[in-house]
C-alpha positions as CSV (number, residue, x, y, z in Angstrom):
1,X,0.0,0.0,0.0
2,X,1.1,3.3,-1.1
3,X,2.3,6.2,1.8
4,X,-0.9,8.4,0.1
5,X,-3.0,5.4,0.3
6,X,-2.3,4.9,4.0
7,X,-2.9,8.2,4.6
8,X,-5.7,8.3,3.3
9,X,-7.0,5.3,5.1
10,X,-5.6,6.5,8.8
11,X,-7.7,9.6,7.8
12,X,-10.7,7.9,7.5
13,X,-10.8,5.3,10.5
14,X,-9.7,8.9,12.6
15,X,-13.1,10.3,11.2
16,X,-15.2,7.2,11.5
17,X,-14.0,7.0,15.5
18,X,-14.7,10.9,16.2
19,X,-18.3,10.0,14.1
20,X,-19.4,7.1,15.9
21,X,-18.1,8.4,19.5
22,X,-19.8,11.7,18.6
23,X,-22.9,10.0,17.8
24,X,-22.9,7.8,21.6
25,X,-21.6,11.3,23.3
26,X,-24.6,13.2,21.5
27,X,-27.2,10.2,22.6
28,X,-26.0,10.2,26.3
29,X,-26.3,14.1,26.4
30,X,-29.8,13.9,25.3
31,X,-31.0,11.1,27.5
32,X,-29.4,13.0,30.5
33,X,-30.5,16.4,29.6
34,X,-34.3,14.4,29.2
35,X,-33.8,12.7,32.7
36,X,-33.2,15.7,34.2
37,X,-36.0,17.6,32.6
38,X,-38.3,14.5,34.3
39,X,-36.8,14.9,37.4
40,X,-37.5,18.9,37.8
41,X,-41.0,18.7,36.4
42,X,-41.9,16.1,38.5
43,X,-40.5,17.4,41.7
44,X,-42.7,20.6,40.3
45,X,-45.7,18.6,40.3
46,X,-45.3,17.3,43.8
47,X,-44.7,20.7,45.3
48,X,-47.4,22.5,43.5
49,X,-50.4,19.4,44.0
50,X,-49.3,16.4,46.1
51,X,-47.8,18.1,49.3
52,X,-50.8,20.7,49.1
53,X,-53.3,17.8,48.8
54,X,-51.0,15.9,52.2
55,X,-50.8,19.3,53.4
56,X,-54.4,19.5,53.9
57,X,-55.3,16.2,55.0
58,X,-52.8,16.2,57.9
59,X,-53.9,19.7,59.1
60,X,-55.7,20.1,61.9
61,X,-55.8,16.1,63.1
62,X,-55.1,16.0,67.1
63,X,-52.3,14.2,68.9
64,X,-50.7,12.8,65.9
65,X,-46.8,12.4,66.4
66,X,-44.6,14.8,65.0
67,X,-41.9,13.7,63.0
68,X,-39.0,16.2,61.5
69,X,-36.8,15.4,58.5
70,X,-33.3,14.7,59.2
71,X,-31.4,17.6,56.5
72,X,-29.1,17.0,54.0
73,X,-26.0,18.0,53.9
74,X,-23.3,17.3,51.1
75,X,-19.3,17.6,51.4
76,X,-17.9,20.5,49.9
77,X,-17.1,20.5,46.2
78,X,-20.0,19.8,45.1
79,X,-22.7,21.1,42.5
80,X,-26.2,20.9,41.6
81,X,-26.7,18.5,38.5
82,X,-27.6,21.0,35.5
83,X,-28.2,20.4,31.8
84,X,-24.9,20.4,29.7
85,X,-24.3,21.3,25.6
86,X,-23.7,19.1,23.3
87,X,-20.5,19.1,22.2
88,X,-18.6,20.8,19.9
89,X,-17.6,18.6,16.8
90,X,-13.6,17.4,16.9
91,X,-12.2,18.8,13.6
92,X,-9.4,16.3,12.0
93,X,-7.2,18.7,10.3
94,X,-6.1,16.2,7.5
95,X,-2.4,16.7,6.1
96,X,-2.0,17.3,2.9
97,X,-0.5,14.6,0.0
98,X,2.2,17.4,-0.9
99,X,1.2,16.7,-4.3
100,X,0.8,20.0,-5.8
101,X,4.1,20.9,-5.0
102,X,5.7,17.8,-6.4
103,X,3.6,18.2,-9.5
104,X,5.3,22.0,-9.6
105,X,8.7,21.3,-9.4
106,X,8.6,18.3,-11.4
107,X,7.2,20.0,-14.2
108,X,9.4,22.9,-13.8
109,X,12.0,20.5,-13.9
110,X,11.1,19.0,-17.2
111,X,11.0,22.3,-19.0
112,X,14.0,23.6,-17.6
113,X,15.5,19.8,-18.7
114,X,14.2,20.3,-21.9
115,X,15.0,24.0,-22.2
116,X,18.5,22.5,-21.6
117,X,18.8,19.8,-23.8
118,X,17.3,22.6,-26.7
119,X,20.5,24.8,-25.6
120,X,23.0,21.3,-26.0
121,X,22.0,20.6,-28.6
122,X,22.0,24.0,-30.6
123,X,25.1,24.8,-29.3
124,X,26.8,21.7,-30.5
125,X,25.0,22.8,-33.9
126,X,26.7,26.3,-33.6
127,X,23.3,28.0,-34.0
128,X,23.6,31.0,-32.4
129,X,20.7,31.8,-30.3
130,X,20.5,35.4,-31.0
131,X,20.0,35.2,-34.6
132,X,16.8,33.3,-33.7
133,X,13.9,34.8,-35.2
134,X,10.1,33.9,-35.5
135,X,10.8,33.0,-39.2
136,X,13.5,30.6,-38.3
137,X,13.0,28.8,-34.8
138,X,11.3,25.7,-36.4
139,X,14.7,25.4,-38.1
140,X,16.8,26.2,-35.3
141,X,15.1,23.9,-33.5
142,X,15.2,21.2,-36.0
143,X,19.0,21.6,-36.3
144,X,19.1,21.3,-31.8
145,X,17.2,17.9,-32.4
146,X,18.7,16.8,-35.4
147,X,22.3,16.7,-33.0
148,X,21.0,14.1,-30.9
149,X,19.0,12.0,-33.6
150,X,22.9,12.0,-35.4
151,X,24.5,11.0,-32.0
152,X,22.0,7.9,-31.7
153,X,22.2,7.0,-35.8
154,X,25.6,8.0,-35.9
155,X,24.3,9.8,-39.1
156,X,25.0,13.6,-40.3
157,X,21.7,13.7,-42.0
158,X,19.4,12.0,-39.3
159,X,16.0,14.1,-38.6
160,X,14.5,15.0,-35.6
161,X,11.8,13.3,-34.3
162,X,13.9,10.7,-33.1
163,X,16.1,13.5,-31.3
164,X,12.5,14.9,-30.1
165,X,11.5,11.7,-28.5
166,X,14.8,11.2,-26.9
167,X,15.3,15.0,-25.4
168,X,11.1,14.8,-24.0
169,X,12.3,11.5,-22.7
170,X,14.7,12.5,-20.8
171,X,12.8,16.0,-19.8
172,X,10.3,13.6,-18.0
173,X,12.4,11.2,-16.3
174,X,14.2,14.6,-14.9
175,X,10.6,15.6,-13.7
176,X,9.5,12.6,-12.5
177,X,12.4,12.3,-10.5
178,X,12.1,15.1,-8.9
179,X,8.1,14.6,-8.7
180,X,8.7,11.1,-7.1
181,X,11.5,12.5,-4.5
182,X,9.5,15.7,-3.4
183,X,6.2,13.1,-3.0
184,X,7.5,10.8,-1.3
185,X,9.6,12.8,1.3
186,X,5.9,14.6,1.7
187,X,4.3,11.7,1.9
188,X,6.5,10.5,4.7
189,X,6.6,13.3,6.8
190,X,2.5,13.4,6.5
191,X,2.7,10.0,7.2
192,X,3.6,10.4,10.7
193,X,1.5,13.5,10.6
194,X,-1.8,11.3,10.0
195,X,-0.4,8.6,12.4
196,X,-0.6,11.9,15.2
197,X,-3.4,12.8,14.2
198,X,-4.7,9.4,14.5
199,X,-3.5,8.7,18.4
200,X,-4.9,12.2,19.2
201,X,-8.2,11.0,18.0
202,X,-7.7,7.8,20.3
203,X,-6.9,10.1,23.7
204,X,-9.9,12.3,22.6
205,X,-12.2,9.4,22.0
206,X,-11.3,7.2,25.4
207,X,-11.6,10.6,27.6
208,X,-14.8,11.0,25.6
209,X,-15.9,7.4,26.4
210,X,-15.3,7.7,30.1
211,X,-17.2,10.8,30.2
212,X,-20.1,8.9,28.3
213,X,-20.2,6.0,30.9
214,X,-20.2,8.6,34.0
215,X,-23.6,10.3,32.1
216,X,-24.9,7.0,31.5
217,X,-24.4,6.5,35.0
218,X,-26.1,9.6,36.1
219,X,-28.5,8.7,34.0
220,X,-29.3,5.4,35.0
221,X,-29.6,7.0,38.9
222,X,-32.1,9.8,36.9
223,X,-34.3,7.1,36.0
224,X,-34.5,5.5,39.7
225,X,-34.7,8.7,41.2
226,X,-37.8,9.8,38.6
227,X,-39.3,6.1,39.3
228,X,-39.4,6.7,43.0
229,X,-40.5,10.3,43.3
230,X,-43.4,9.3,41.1
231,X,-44.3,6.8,43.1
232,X,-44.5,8.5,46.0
233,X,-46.1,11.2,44.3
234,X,-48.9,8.9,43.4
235,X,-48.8,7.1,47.4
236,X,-48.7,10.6,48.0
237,X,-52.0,11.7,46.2
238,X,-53.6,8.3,47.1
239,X,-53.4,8.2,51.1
240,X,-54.4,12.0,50.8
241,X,-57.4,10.8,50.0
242,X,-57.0,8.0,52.3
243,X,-56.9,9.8,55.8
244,X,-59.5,13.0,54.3
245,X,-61.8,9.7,54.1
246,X,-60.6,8.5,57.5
247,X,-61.3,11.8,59.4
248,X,-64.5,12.1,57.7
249,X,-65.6,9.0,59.6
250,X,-63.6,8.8,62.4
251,X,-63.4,12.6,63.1
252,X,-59.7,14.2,63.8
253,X,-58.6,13.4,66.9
254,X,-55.4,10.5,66.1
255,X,-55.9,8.8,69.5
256,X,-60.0,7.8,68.6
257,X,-59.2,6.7,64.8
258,X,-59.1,3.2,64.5
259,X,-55.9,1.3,63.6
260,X,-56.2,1.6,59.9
261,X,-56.9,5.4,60.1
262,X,-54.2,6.1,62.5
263,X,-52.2,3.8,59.9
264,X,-52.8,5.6,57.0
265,X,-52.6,9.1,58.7
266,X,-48.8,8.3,59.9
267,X,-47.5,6.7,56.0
268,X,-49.8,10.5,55.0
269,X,-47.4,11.9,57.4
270,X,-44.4,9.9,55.8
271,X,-45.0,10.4,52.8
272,X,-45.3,14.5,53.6
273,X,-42.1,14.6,55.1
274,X,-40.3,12.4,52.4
275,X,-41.5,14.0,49.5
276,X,-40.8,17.2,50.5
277,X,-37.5,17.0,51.3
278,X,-36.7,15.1,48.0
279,X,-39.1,18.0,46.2
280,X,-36.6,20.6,47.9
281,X,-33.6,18.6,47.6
282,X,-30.9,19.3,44.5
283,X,-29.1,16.4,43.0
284,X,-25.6,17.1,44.2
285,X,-22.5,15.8,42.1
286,X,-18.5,16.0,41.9
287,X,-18.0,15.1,38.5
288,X,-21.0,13.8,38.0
289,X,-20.5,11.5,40.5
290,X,-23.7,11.9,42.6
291,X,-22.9,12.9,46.6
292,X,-23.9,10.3,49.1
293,X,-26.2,12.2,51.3
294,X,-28.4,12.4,48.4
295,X,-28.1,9.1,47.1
296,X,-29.0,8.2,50.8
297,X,-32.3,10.4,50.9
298,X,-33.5,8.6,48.0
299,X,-32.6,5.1,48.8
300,X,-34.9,5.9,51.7
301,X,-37.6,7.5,49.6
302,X,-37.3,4.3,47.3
303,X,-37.6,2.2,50.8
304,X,-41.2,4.1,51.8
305,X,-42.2,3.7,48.2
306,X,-41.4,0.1,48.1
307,X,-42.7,-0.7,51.6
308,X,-46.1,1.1,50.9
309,X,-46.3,-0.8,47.2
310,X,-46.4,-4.3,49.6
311,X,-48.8,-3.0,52.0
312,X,-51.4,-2.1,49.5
313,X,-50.6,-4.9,47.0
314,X,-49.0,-7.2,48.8
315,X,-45.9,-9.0,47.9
């Protein structure tokens, strides 16, 4: 294979790997940025209709035990998770074959070869280059060929086209000498330019793949979170309505409601507490690495979630 041809082909694997890790970086972006999109418009939803709706069942029942949620509180360093950019494309900046300049100089080369060859051989046909005139240079030159067709034929009288054939022959293998020497030291040195540019693509493309896994990772925790804040939304909503029924027919004092009111009033109470710190809480993260006291609070949130799921459907 050819130093061009190589090139060429390092070129494109370096474009297909920035293309296809683009396309996974570009995906993972968009599933996070949706995640988190889920995750603040739910939150929204519980703090503007399912802690009202608790709110207001709770309110006002007698001797119920107060409970207070434990705060969160997250090491220093880190941030609130927020939407991120896609990124900017990676531009390859291909190196060049060289050609153009090999095909310069080589063809410079032949003319000033032949241009040479021309003076030779008129020379050693004594015509004398300033009596050259527009009504004689066919001749002149005739006489500048004619030299080499006699030095081939060993003939004073050869013609010359053989000379002709002889001096653009050798015009071209000057060139193409000098084509094929200036190429291929190009070629070479792009060579190694394109086999940079390649393991730069590499570095760039395994930094971009860890980055991928960690939002894929953050992702991943998104989709739990969003899975158990709307299922306590909907516990929420439900046992609302639960202990609004219970006080209806038990009336509001906790200590006279019977053990399924009293029951349903404390997961109310639960639920209150548990969704409203995980409605106020931000998603903390050092390098998208999500802080433990958060991960914590929603373990516990997926715990009540999970523990209420059994109660009313068993399991």
């Amino acid at each position: 294979m050819s130093k061009i041809a190589q090139i060429r082909q390092i070129i494109r694997e370096s474009r297909e790997l920035v293309d296809e890790v683009t396309r996974d970086l570009h995906e993972a972006v968009n599933h996070y940025n949706l995640a988190l999109e889920e995750h603040r418009v739910i939150k929204e939803n519980i703090r503007l209709a399912t802690l009202d709706e608790l709110r207001e069942a709770l309110e006002g029942i007698e001797n119920l035990p107060q409970k207070e949620a434990q705060p969160i509180v997250v090491e220093d360093g880190s941030e609130p998770l927020r939407p991120i950019d896609p990124p900017e494309p990676y531009e390859i900046e291909e190196p060049s074959a060289g050609l153009f300049k090999a095909k310069f100089w080589g063809f410079l080369t032949f003319l000033v070869a032949l241009a040479a060859i021309v003076g030779v051989g008129a020379l050693m046909r004594n015509v004398d280059p300033m009596a050259i005139s527009p009504e004689n240079w066919r001749e002149s030159l005739e006489k500048a060929f004619g030299f080499y067709s006699s030095l081939i034929t060993q003939s004073p009288d050869a013609g010359a086209a053989l000379g002709v054939v002889v001096a653009l022959a050798v015009a071209a293998l000057l060139g193409y000498l000098v084509y094929f020497l200036i190429a291929n030291g190009a070629a070479s040195r792009n060579l190694l330019k394109a086999q940079e540019v390649f393991e730069e693509v590499q570095e760039w493309s395994e930094e971009q793949r860890r980055f991928i896994e960690k939002l894929r990772g953050v992702g991943e925790f998104l989709k739990g979170a969003n899975r158990t804040l709307q299922g306590g939304k909907l516990f929420g909503d439900e046992f609302a309505a639960r202990v609004k029924r219970a006080r209806f027919f038990d009336g509001d004092d906790f200590a006279q409601m019977g053990p399924v009111a009293r029951g349903e009033s404390e997961s109310a109470q639960e639920l209150d507490l548990t969704l409203r710190r995980l409605s106020e809480m931000e998603l903390y993260a050092k390098d998208f690495e999500i802080a433990q006291p958060v991960k914590r609070a929603l373990e516990e949130g997926a715990q009540l979630v999970d523990r209420l799921k059994k109660r009313v459907y068993g399991g």
